[in-house]
N, CA, C and O atoms as CSV, one atom per row, in Angstrom:
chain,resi,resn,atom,element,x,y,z
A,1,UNK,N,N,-22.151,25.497,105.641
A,1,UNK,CA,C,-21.431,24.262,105.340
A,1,UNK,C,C,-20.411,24.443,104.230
A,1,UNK,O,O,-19.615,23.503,104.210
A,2,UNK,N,N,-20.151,25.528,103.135
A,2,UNK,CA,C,-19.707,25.955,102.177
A,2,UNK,C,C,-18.152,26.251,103.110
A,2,UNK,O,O,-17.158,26.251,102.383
A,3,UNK,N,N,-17.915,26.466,104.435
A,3,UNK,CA,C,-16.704,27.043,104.437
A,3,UNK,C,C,-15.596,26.464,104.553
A,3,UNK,O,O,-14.468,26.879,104.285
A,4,UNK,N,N,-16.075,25.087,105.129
A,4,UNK,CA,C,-15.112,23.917,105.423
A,4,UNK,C,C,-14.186,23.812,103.693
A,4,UNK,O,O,-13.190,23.096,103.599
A,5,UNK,N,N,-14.610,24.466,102.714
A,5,UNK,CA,C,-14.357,23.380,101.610
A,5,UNK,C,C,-13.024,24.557,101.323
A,5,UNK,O,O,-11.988,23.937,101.085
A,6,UNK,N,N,-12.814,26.152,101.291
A,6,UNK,CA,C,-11.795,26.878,101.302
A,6,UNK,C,C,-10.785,26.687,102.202
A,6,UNK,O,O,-9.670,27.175,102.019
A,7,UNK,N,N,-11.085,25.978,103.222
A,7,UNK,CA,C,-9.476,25.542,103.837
A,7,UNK,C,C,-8.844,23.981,104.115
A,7,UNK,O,O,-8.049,23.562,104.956
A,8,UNK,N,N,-9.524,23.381,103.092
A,8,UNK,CA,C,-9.067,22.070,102.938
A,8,UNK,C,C,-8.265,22.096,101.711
A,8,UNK,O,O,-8.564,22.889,100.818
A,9,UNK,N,N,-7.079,21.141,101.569
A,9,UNK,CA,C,-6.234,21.859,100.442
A,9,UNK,C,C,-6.363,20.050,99.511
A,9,UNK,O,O,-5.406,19.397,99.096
A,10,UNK,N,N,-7.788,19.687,99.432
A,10,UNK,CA,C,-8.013,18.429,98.688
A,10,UNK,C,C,-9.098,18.770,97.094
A,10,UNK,O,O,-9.831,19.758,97.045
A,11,UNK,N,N,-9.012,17.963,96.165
A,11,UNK,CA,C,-8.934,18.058,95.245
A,11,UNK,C,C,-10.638,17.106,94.769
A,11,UNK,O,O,-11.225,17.128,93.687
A,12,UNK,N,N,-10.973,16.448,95.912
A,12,UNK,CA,C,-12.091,15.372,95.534
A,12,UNK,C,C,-12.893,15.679,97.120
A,12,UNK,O,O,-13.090,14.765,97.921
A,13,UNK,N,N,-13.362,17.357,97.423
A,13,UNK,CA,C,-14.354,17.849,98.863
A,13,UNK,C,C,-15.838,17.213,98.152
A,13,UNK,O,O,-16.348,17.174,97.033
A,14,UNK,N,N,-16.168,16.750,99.556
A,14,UNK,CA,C,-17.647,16.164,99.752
A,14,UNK,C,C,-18.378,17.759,98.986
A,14,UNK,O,O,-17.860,18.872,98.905
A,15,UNK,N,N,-19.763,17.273,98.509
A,15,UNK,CA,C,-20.646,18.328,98.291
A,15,UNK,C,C,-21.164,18.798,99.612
A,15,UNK,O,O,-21.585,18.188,100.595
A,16,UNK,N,N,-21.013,20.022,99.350
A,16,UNK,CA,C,-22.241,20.604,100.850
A,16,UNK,C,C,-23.040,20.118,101.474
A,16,UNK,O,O,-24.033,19.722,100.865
A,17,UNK,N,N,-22.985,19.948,102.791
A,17,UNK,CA,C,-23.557,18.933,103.311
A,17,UNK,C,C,-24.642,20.185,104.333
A,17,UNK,O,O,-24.515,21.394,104.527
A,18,UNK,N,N,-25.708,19.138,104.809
A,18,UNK,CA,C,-26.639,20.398,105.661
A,18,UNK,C,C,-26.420,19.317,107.115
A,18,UNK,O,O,-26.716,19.729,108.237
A,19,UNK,N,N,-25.835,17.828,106.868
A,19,UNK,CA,C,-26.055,17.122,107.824
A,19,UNK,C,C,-24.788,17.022,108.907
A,19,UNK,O,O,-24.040,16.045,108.876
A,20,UNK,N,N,-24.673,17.705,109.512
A,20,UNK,CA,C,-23.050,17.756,110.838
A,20,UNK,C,C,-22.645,16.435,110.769
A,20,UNK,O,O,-21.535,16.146,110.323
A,21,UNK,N,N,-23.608,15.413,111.257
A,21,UNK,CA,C,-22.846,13.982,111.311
A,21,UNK,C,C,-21.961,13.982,109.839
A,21,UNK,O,O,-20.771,14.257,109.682
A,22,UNK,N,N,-22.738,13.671,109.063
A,22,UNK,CA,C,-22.787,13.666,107.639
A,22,UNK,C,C,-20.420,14.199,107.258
A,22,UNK,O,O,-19.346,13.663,106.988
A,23,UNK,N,N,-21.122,15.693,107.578
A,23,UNK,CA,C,-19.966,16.364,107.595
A,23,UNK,C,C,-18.561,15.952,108.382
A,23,UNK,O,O,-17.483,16.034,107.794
A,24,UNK,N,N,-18.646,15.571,109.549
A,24,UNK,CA,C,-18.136,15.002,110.211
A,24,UNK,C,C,-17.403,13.699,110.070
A,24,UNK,O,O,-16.366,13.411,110.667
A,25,UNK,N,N,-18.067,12.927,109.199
A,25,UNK,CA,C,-17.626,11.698,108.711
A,25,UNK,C,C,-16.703,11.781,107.613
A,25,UNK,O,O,-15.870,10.886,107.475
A,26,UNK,N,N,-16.763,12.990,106.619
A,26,UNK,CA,C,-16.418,13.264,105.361
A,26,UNK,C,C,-15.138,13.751,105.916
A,26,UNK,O,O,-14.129,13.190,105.488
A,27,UNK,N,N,-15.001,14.621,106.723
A,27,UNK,CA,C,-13.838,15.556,107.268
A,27,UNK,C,C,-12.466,14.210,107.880
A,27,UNK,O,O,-11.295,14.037,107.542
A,28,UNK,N,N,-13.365,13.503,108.876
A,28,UNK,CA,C,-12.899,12.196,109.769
A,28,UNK,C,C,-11.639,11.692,108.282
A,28,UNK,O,O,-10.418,11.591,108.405
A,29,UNK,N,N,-12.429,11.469,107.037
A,29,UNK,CA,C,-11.623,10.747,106.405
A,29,UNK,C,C,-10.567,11.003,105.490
A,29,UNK,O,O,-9.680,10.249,105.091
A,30,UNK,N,N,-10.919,12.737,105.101
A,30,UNK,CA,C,-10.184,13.620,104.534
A,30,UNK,C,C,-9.048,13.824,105.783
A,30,UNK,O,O,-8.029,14.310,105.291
A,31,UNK,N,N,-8.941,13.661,106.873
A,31,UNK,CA,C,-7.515,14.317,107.778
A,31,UNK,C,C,-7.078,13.321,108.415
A,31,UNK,O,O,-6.321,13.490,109.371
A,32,UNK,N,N,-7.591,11.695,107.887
A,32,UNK,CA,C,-6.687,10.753,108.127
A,32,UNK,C,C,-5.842,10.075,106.761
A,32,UNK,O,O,-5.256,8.993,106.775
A,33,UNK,N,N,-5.922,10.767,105.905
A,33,UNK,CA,C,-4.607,10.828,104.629
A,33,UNK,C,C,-3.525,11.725,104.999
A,33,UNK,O,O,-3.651,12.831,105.525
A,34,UNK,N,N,-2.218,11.011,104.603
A,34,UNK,CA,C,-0.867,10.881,104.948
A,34,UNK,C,C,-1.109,12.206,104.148
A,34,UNK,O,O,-1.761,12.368,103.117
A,35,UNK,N,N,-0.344,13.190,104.970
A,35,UNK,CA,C,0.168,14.863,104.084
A,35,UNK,C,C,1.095,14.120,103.039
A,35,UNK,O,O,1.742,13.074,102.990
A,36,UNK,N,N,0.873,15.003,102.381
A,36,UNK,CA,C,2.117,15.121,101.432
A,36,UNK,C,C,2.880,16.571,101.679
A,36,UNK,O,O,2.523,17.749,101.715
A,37,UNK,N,N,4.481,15.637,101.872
A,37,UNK,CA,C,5.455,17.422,101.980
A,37,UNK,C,C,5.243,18.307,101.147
A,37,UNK,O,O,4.845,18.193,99.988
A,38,UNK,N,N,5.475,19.092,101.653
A,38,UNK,CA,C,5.462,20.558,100.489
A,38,UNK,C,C,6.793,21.708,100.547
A,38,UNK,O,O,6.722,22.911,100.797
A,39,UNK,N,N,7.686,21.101,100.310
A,39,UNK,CA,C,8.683,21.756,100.001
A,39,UNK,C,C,9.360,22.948,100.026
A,39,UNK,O,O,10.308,23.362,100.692
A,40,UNK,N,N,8.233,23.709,98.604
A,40,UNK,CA,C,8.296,24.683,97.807
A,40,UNK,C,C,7.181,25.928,99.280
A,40,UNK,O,O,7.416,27.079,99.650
A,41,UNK,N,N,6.397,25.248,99.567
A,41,UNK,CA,C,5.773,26.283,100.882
A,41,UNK,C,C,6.762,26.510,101.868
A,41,UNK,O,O,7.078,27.681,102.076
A,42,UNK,N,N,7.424,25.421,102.649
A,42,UNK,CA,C,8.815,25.559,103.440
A,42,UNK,C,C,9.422,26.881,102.912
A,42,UNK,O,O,9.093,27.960,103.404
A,43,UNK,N,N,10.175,26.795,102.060
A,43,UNK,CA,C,10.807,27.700,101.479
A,43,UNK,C,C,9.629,29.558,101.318
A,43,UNK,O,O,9.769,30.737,101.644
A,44,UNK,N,N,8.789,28.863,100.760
A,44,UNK,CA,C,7.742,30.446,100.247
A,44,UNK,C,C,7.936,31.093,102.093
A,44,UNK,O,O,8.349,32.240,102.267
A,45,UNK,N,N,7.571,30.166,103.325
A,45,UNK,CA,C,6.617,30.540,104.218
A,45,UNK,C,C,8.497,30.927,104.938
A,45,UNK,O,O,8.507,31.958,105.609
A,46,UNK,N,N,9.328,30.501,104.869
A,46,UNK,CA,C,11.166,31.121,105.140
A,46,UNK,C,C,10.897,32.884,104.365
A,46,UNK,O,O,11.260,33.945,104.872
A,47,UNK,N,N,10.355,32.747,103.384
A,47,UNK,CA,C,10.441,33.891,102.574
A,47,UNK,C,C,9.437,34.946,103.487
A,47,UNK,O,O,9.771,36.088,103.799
A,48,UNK,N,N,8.795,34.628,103.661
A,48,UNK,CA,C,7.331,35.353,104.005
A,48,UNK,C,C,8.171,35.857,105.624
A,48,UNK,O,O,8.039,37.006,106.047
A,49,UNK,N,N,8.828,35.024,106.214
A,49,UNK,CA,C,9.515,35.686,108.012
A,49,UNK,C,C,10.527,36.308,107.466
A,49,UNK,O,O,11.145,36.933,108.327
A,50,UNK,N,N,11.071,36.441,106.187
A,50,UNK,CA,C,12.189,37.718,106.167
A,50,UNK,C,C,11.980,38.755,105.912
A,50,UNK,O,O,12.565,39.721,106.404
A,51,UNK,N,N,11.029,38.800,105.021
A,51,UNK,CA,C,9.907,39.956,104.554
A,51,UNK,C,C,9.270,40.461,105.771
A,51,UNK,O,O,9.334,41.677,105.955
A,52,UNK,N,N,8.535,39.574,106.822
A,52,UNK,CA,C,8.194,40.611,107.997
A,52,UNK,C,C,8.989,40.981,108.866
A,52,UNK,O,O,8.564,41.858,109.617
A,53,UNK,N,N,10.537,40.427,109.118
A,53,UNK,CA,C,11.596,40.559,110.048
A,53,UNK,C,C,12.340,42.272,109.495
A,53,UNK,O,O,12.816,43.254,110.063
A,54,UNK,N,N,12.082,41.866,108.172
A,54,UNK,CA,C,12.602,43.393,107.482
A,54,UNK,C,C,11.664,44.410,107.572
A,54,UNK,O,O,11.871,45.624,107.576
A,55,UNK,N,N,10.555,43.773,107.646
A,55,UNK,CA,C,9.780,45.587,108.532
A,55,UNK,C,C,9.782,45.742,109.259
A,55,UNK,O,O,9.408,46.867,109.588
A,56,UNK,N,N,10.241,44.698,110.388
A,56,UNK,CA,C,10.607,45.122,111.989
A,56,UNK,C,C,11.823,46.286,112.345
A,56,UNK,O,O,11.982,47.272,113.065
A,57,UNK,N,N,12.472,45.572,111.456
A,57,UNK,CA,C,13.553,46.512,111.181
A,57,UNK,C,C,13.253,47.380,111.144
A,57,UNK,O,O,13.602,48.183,112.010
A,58,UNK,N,N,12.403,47.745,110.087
A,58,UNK,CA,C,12.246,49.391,109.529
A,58,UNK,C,C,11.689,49.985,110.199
A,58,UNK,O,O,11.960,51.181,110.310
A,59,UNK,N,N,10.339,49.205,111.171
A,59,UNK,CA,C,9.761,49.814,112.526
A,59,UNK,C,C,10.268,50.271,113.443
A,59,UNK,O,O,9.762,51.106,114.194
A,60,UNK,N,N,11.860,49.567,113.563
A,60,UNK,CA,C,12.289,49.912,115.169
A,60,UNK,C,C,12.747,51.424,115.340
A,60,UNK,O,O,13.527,52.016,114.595
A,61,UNK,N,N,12.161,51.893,116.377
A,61,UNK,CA,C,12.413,53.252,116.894
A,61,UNK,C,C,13.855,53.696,117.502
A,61,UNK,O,O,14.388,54.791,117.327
A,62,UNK,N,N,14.338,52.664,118.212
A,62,UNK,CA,C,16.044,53.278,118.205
A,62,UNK,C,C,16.570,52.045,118.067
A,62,UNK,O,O,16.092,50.924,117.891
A,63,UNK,N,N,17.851,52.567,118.203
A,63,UNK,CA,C,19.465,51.554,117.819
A,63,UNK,C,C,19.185,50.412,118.260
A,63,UNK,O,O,18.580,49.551,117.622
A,64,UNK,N,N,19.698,50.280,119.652
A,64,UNK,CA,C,19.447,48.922,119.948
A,64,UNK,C,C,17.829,48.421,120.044
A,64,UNK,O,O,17.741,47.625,120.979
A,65,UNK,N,N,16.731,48.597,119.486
A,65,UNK,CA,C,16.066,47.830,119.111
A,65,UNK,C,C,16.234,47.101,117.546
A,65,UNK,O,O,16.096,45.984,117.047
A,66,UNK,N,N,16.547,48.215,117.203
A,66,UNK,CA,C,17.069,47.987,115.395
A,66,UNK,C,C,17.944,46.778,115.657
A,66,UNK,O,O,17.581,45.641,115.356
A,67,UNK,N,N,19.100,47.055,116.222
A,67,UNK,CA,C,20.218,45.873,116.377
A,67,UNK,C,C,19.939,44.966,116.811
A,67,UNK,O,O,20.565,43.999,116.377
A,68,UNK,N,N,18.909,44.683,117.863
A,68,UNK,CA,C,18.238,43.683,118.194
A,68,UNK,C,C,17.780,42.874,117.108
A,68,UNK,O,O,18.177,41.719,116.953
A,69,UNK,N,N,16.675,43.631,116.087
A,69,UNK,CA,C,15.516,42.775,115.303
A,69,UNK,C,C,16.734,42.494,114.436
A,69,UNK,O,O,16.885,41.324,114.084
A,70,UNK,N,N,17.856,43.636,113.939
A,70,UNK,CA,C,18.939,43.348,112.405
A,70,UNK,C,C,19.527,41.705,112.964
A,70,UNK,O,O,19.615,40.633,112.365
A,71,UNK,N,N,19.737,41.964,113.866
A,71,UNK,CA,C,20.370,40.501,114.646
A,71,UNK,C,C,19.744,39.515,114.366
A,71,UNK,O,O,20.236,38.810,113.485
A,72,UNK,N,N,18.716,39.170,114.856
A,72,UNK,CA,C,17.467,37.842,114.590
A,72,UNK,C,C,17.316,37.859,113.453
A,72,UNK,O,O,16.988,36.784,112.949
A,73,UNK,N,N,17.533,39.435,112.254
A,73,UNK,CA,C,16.979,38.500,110.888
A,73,UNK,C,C,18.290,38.326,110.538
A,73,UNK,O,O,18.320,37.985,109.356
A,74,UNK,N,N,19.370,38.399,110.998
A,74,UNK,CA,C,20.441,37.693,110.096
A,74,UNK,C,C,20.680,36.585,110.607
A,74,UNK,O,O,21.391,35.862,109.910
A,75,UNK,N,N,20.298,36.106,111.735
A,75,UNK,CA,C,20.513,34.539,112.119
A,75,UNK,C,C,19.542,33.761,111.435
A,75,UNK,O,O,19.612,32.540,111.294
A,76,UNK,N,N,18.676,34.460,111.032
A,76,UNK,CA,C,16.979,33.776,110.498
A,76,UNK,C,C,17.812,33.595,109.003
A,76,UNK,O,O,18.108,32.452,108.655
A,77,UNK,N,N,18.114,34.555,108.289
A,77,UNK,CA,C,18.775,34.500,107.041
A,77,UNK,C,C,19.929,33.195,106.628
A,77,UNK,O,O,19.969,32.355,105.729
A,78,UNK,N,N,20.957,33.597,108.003
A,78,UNK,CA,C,21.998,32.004,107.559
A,78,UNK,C,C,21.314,31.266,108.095
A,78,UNK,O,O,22.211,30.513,108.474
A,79,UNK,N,N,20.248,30.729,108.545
A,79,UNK,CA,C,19.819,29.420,108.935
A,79,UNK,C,C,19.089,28.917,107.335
A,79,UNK,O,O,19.474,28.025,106.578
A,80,UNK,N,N,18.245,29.598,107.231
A,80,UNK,CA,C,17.242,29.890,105.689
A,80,UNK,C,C,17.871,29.182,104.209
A,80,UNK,O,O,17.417,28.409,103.365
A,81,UNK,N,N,19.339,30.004,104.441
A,81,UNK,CA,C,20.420,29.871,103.552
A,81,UNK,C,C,21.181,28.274,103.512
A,81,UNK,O,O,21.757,27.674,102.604
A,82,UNK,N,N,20.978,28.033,104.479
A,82,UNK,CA,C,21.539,26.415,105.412
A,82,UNK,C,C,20.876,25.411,104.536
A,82,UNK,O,O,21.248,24.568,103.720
A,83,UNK,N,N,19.376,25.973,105.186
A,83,UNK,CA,C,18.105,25.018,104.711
A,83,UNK,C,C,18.521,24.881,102.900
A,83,UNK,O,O,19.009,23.881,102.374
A,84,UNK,N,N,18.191,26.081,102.254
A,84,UNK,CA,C,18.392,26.106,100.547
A,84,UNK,C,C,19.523,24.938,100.265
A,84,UNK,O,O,19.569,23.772,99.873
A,85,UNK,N,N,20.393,25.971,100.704
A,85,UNK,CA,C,21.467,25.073,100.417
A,85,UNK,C,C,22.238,23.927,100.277
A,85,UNK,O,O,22.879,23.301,99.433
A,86,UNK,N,N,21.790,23.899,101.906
A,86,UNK,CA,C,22.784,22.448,103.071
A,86,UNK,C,C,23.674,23.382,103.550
A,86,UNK,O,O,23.885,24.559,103.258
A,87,UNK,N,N,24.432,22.174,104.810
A,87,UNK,CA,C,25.431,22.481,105.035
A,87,UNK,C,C,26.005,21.169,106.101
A,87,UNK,O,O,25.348,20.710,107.036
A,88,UNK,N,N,27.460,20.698,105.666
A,88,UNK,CA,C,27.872,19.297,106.518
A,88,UNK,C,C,27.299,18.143,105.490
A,88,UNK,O,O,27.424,17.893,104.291
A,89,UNK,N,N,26.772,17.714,106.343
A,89,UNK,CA,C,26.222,16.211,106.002
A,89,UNK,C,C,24.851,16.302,105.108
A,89,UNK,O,O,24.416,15.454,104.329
A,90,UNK,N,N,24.384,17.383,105.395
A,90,UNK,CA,C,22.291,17.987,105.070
A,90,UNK,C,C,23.119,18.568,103.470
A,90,UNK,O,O,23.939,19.460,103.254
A,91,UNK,N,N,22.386,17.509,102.525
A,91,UNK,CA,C,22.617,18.461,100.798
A,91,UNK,C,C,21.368,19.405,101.020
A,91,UNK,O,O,21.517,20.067,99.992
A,92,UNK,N,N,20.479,19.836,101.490
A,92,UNK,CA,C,20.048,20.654,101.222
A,92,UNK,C,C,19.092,20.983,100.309
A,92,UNK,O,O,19.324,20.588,99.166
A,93,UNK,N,N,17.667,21.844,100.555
A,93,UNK,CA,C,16.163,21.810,99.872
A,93,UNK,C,C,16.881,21.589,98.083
A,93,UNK,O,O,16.781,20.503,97.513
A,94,UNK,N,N,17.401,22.512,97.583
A,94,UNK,CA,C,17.660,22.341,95.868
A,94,UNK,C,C,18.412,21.252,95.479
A,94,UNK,O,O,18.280,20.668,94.404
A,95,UNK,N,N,19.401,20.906,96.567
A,95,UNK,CA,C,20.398,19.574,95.802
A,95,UNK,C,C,19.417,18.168,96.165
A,95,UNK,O,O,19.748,17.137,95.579
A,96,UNK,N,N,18.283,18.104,97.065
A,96,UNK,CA,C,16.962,16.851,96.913
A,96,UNK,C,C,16.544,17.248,95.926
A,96,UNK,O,O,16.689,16.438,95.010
A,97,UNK,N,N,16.067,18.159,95.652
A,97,UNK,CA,C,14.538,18.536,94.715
A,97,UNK,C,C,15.568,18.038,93.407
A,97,UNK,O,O,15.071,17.146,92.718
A,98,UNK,N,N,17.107,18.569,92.940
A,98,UNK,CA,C,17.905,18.216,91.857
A,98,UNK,C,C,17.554,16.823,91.932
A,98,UNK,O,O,16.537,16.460,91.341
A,99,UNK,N,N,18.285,15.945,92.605
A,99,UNK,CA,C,18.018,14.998,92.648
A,99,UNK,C,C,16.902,14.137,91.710
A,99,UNK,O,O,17.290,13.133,91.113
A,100,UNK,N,N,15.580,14.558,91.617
A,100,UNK,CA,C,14.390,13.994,91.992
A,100,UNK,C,C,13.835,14.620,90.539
A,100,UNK,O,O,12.722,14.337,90.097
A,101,UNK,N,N,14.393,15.147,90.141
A,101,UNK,CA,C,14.516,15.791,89.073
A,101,UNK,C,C,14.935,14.606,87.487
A,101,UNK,O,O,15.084,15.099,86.370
């Protein structure tokens, strides 16, 4: 019953429960609260696909596979860059977070 409580990302987890219903009820009410955005993960988890797109890279065995994966991470990159930034009408993850600031 201890494992439920490492992948819930709440701050006030039921004590260990031995009873399923029990558990069940506790869980029911913990995953009907409104998420809160998370921003700063958006961005970490953008970080985390360029980092593995760049070892694809480094994996690929010939040219045009290389050019293939170099391709996808540079479209992955200006999109990424879009997001940070903005672009058009979208100010973009840092000019909200400024904002709010």
């Amino acid at each position: 019953t201890e494992v439920y409580r490492a992948y819930l990302p709440f701050d006030s987890l039921p004590e260990p429960m031995d009873n399923s219903a029990a558990l069940g009820e506790a869980l029911t009410a913990l995953w009907s609260q409104k998420p809160t955005p998370q921003p700063f993960a958006i961005v970490r988890i953008g970080h985390d696909v360029i980092r593995g797109m760049m070892k694809d890279c480094e994996l690929a065995k010939e040219l045009p596979q290389f050019r293939h994966r170099f391709d996808t991470l540079m479209r992955w990159q200006e999109m990424h860059g879009e997001m940070e930034d903005g672009v058009g009408s979208c100010k973009g993850m840092f000019t909200a977070l400024d904002e709010q600031c």
